[in-house]
C-alpha positions in Angstrom: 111.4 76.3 88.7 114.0 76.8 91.3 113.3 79.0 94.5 116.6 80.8 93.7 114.9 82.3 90.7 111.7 82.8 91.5 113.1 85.2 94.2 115.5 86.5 92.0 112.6 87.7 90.1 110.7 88.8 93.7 113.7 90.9 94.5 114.0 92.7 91.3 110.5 93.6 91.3 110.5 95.0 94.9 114.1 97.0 93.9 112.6 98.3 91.2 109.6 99.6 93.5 111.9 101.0 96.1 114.2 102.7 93.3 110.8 104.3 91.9 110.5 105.2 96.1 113.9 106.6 96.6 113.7 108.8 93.4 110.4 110.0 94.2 111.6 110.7 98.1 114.9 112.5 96.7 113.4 114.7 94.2 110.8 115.3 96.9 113.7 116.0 99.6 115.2 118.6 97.1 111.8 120.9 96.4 110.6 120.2 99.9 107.4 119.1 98.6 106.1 115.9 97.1 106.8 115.3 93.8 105.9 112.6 91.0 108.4 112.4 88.3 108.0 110.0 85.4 110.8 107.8 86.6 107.8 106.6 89.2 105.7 105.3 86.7 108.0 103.9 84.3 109.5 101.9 87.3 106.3 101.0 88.7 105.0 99.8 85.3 108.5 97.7 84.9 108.1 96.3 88.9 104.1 95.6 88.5 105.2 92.9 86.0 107.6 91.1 87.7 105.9 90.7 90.9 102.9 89.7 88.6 105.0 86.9 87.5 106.7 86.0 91.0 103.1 85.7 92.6 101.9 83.1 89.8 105.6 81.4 90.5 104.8 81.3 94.0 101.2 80.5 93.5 99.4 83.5 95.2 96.5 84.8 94.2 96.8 87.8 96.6 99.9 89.4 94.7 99.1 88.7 91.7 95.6 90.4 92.3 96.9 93.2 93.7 99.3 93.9 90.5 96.4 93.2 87.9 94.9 96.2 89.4 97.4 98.7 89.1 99.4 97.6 86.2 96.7 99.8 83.6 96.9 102.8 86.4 100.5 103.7 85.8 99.9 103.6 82.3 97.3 106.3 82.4 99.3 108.4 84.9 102.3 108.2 82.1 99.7 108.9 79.7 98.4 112.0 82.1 102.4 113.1 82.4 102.3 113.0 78.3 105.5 110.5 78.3 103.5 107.7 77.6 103.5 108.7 73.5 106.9 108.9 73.9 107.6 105.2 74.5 108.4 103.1 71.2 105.1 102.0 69.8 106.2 98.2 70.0 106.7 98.5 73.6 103.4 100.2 74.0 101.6 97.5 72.5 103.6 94.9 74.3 102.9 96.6 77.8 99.3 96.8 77.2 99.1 93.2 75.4 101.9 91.0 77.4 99.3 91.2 80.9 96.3 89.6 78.4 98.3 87.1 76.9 100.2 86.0 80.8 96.2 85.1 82.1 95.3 83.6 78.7 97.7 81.7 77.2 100.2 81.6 80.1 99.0 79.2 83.1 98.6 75.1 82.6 99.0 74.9 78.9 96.7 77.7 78.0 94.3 77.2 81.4 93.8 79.2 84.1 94.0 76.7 87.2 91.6 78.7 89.4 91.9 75.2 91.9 96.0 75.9 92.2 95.8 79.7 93.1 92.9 79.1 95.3 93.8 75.6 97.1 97.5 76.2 98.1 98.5 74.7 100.9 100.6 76.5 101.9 98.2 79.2 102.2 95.1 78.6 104.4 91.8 80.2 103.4 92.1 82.8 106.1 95.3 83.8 105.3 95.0 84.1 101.6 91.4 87.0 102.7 93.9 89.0 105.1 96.2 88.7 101.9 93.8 90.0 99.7 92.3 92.4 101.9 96.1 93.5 102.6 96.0 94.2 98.6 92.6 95.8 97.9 93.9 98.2 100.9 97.3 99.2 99.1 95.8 99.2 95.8 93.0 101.8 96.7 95.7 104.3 97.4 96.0 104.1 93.2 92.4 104.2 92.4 92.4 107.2 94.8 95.2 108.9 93.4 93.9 108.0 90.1 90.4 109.5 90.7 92.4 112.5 91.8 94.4 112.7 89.0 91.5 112.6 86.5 90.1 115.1 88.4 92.7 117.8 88.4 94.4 116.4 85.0 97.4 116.4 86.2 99.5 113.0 87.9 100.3 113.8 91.1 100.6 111.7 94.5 98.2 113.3 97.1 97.7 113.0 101.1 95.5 110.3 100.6 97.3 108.1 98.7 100.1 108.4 101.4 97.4 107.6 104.2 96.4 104.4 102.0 99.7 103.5 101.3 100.7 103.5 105.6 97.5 101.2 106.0 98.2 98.8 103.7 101.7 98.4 103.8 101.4 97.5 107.5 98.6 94.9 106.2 101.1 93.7 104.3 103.7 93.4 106.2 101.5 91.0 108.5 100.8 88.9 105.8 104.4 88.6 105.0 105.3 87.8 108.3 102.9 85.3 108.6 103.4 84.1 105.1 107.5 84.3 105.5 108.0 85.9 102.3 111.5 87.6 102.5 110.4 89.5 99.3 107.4 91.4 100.3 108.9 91.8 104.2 111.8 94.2 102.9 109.6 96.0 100.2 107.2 97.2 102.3 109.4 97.5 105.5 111.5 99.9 103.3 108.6 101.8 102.1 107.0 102.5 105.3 109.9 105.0 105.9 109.1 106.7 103.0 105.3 106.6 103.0 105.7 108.4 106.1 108.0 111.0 105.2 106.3 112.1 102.1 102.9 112.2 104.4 105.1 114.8 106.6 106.0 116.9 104.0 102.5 117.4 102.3 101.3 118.6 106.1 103.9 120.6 106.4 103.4 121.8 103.3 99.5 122.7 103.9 100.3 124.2 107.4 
């Protein structure tokens, strides 16, 4: 496939993530306190997909690990939220299916070629650990919030989850660097901003 399209589809992922950022951050901005509307998670859910898909394109493991484990978390925070009911059921059954049938039926003819992901070149072994390591970081912030959010039953993006996020989006951000990926550069640069804004606003709203 042609790089032009493969970061087509990068780029669309990540502006769906930022747009999911910037309507969080505004509807934050308004009430002066950090707040998780749907749009989050439906954008989130939509992004997680894509960059599922531009990691196989571009043959790394480490994004495509990291969006394997958050893909099912905004699902149950939609489902916490009650707006997951609300989707058509087709779609539901396509969200939660379409992942299954992308690692089964998807790669080499029906094969997962664990050789490929693990053996690029272009990725040296080191390299590919900081990448994962960089994901595992950034996806704990999810399994945190989750954890929280089973807790209190309600979706909701805490100080921790903030914290996470500022860790490993700086992890990333190396990687990409290092990697030159344009796509995850901008994402996370952008984020950064954001992550640390919504961190100010839950201490100031505690103090």
């Amino acid at each position: 496939m042609k790089d032009w399209i493969i970061y087509s589809i990068g780029f669309l992922a990540q502006i769906l993530f930022s747009s999911r950022l910037l309507i969080q951050w505004v509807t934050s901005e308004k009430q002066r306190k950090v707040i998780t509307p749907t749009t989050f998670w439906t954008l989130s859910l939509i992004a997680s997909f894509l960059l599922f898909i531009y990691g196989y394109l571009r043959l790394d493991f480490a994004i495509m690990f990291g969006q394997s484990l958050t893909y099912f978390i905004y699902i149950r925070n939609l489902q916490l939220q009650g707006q997951w009911e609300r989707f058509p059921r087709i779609m539901r059954i396509l969200l939660l299916v379409i992942p299954v049938l992308i690692v089964v039926f998807y790669y080499n003819n029906n094969k997962i070629d664990i050789e490929l992901l693990f053996k690029n070149e272009a990725i040296p072994t080191w390299l590919l650990i900081l990448g994962v390591l960089s994901q595992i970081t950034f996806t704990l912030r999810f399994i945190y919030q989750w954890l929280h959010a089973e807790k209190n039953k309600i979706s909701s993006l805490p100080m921790g989850f903030w914290v996470l996020s500022l860790v490993g989006a700086t992890m990333i951000l190396i990687y990409a660097i290092i990697r030159k990926d344009p796509v995850l550069f901008v994402g996370h640069l952008f984020g950064l901003v954001i992550y640390s804004r919504n961190a100010y606003l839950i201490r100031q709203d505690h103090d």
